[in-house]
PAMAR-607904 format. One record per atom (N, C-alpha, C): x, y, z; residue in one letter. Coordinates in steps of 0.05 Angstrom, whole numbers, padded with zeros to 5 digits, always signed. Each point is the difference from the previous one (the first is absolute). Layout:
<kollums>
XYZA/...
</kollums>
This chain:
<kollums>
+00016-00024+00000X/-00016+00024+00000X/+00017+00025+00000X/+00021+00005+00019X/+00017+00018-00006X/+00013+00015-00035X/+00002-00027+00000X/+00020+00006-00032X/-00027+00009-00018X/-00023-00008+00000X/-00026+00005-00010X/-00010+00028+00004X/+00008+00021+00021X/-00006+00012+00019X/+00027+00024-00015X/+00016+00004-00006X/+00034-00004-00009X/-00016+00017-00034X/-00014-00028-00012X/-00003+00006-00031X/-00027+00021-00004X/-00017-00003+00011X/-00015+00017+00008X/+00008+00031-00002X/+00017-00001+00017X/+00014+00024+00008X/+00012+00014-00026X/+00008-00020-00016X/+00018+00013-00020X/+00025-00009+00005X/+00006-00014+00019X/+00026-00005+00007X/+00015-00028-00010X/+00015-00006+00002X/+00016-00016-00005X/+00022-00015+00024X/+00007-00022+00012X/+00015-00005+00022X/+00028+00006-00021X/+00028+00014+00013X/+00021-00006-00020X/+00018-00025+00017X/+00022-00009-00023X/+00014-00013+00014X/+00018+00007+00030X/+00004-00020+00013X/+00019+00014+00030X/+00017+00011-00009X/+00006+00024+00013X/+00024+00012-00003X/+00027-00014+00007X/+00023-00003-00011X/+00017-00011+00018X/+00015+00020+00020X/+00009-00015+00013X/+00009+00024+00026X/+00022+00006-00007X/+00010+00026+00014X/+00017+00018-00016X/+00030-00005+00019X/-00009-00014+00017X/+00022-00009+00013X/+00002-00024+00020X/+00013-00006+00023X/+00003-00024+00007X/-00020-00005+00017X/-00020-00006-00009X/-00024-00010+00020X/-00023-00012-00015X/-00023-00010+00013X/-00021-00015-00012X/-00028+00021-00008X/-00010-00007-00009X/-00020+00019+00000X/-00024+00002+00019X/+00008-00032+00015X/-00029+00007+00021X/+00014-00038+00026X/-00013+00010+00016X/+00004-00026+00018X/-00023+00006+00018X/-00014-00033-00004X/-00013-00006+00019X/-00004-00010+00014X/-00010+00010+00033X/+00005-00010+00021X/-00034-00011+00014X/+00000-00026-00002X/-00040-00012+00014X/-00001+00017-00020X/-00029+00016-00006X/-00022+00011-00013X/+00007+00023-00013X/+00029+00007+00006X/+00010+00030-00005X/+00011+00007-00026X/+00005+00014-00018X/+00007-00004-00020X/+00024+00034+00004X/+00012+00005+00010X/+00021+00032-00007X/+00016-00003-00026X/-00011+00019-00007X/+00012+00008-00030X/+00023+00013+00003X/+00014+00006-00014X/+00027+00026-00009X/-00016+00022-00010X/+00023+00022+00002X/-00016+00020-00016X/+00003-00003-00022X/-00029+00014-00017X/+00002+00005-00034X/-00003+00015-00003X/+00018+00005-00024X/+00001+00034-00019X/-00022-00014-00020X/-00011+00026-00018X/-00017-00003-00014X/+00011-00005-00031X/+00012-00017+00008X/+00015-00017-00036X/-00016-00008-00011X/+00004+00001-00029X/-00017-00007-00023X/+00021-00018-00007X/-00010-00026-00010X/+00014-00014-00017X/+00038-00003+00005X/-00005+00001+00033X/+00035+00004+00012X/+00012+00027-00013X/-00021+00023-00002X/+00024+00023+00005X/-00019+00018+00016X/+00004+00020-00001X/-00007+00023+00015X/-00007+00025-00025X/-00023+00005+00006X/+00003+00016-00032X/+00001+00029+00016X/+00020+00016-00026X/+00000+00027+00018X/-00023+00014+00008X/-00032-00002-00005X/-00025+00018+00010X/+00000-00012+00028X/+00016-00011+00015X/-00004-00013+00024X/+00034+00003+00024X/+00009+00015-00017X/+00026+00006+00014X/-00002+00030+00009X/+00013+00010+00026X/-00002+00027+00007X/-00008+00001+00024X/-00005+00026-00001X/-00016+00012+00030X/-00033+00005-00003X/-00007-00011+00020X/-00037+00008+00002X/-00010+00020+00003X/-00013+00019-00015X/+00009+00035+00011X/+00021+00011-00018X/+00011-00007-00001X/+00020+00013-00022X/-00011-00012-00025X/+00029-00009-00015X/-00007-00018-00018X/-00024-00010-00015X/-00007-00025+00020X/-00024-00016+00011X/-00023+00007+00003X/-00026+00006-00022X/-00023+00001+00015X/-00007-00017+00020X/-00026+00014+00018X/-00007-00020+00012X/-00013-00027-00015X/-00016+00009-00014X/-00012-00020-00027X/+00016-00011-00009X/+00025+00001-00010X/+00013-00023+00001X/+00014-00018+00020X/+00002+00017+00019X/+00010-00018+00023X/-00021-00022+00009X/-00028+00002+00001X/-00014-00015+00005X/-00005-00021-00020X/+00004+00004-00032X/+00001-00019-00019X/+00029-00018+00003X/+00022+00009+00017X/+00027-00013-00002X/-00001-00014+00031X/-00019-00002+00025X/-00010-00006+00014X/-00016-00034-00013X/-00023+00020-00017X/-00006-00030+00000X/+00012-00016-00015X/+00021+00014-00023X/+00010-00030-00011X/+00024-00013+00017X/+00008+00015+00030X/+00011-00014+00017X/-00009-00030+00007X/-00025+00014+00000X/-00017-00018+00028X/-00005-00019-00026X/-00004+00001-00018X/-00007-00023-00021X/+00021-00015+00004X/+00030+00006+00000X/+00025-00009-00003X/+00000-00025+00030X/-00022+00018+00014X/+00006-00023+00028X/-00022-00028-00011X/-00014+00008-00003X/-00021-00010-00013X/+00004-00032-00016X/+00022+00015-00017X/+00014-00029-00017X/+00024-00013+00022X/+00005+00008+00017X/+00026-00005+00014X/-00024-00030+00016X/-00019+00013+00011X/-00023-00014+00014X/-00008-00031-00022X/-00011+00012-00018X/-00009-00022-00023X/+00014-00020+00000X/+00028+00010-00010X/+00016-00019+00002X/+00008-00019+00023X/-00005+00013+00021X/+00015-00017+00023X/-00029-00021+00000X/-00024+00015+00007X/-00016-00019+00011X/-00035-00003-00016X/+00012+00021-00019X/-00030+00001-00014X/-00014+00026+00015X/-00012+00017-00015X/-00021+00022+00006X/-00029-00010+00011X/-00005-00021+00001X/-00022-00016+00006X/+00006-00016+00028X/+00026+00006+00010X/-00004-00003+00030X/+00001+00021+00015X/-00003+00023-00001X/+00007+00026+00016X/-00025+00000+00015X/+00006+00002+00022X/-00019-00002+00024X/-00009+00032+00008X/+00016+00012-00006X/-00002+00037+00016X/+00030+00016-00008X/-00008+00015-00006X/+00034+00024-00005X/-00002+00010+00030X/+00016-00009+00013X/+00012+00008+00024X/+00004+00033+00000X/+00019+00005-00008X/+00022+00029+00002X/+00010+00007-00025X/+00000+00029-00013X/+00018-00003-00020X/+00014+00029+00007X/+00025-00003-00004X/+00013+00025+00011X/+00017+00013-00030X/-00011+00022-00001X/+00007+00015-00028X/+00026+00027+00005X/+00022-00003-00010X/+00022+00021-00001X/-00007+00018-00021X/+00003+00025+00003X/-00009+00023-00027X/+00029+00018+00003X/+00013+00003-00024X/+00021+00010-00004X/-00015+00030-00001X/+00009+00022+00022X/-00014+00018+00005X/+00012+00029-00004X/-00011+00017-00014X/+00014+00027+00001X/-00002+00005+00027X/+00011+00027+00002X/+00002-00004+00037X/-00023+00017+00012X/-00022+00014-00020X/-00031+00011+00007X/-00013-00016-00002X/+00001-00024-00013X/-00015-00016-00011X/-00015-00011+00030X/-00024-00001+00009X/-00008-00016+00018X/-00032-00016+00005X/-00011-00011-00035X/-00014-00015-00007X/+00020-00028-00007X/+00012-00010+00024X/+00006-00031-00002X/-00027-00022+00000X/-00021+00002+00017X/-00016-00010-00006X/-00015-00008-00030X/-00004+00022-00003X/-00018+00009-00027X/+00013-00013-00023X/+00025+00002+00002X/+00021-00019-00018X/-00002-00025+00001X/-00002-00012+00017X/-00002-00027+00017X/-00019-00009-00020X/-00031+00011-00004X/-00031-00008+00007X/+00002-00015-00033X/+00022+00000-00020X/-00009-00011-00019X/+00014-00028+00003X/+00011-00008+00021X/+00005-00031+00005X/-00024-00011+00015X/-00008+00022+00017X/-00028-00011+00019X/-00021-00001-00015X/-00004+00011-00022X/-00032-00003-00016X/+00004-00016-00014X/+00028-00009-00010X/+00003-00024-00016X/-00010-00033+00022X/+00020+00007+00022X/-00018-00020+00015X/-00024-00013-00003X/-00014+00026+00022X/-00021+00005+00004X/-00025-00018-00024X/+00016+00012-00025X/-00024-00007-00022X/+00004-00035-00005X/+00031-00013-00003X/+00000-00025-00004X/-00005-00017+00021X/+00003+00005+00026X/-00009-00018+00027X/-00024+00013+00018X/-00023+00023-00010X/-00015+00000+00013X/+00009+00012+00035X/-00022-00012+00010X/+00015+00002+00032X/+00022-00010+00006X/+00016-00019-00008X/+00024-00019+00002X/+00010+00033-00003X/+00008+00011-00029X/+00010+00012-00007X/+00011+00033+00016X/-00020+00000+00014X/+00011+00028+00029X/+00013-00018+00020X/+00016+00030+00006X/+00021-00011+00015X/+00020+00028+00016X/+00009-00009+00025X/+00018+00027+00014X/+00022+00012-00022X/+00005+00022+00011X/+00024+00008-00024X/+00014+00021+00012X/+00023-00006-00013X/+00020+00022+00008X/+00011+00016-00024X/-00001+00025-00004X/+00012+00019-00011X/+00019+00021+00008X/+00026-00007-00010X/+00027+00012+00008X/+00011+00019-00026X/+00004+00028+00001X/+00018+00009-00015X/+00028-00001+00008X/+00013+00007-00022X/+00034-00017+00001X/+00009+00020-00020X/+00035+00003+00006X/+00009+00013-00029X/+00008-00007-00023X/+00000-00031-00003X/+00009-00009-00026X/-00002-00027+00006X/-00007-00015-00018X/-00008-00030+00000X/+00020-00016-00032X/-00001-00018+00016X/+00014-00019-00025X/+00001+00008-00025X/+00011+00002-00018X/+00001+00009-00032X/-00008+00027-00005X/-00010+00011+00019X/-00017+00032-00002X/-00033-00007-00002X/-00007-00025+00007X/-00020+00005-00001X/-00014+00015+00017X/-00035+00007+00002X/-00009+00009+00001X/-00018-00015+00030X/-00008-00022-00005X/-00018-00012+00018X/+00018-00038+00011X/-00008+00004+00013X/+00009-00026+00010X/-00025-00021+00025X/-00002-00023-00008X/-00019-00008+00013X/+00000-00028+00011X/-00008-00002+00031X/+00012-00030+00001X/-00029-00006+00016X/-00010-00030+00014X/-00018-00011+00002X/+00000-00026+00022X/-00015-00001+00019X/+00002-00023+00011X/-00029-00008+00001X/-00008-00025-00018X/-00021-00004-00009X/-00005-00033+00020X/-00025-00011+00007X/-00007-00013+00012X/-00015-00035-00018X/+00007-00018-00006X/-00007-00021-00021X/-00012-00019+00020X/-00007-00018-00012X/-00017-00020+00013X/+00016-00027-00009X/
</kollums>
């Protein structure tokens, strides 16, 4: 139903990202699933409308479109490990926004990983969250997003 839920949308799951350095993309512990963070790569790169500052640079409109193709990025990281058809509840998802230094809609940036949720898991799909601005994130991106999601 997810992935059904996914096409609907207009969306597409992409392949996992591979990680950009020495670690896994997710380990789970009993029921728990903690992700890594994801940049909002397309097709393993980072395209420049998603690199920069939020406030500067960066609309917020795109920060929220580079948000959710974060959260999609967790999405396939998920699929892959265990299938989108076991996700029990999105726990937490804690979002980094590469921030001009007025900039102080971190949330608002956030909300296009949360409505992506929201819309493919329903109630499952809400969840606590954290929004942190930062001065510079991996590659220059823009958004960064990680997840501890709950499976059955």
């Amino acid at each position: 139903m997810p992935l059904t839920r996914l096409a609907e949308m207009g969306l597409a799951l992409p392949a996992p990202p591979e990680p950009l350095g020495i670690y896994v993309p997710v380990v789970r512990t009993g029921n728990l699933l903690f992700l890594c963070g994801q940049l909002p790569l397309v097709a393993g790169k980072l395209p420049s409308e998603y690199t920069g500052k939020v406030g500067a640079s960066v609309s917020l409109e795109r920060a929220q479109l580079a948000a959710r193709q974060a959260a999609l990025n967790c999405l396939s990281i998920v699929h892959d490990a265990v299938g989108l058809g076991r996700v029990k509840q999105i726990v937490r998802v804690t979002g980094y926004v590469s921030s001009a230094s007025t900039f102080t809609d971190q949330p608002v940036a956030l909300n296009g990983a949360s409505e992506l949720l929201a819309g493919v898991f329903g109630e499952a799909g809400k969840h606590a969250r954290v929004a942190v601005g930062v001065a510079v994130l991996p590659k220059d991106a823009c958004i960064e997003v990680d997840m501890i999601i709950e499976v059955e």
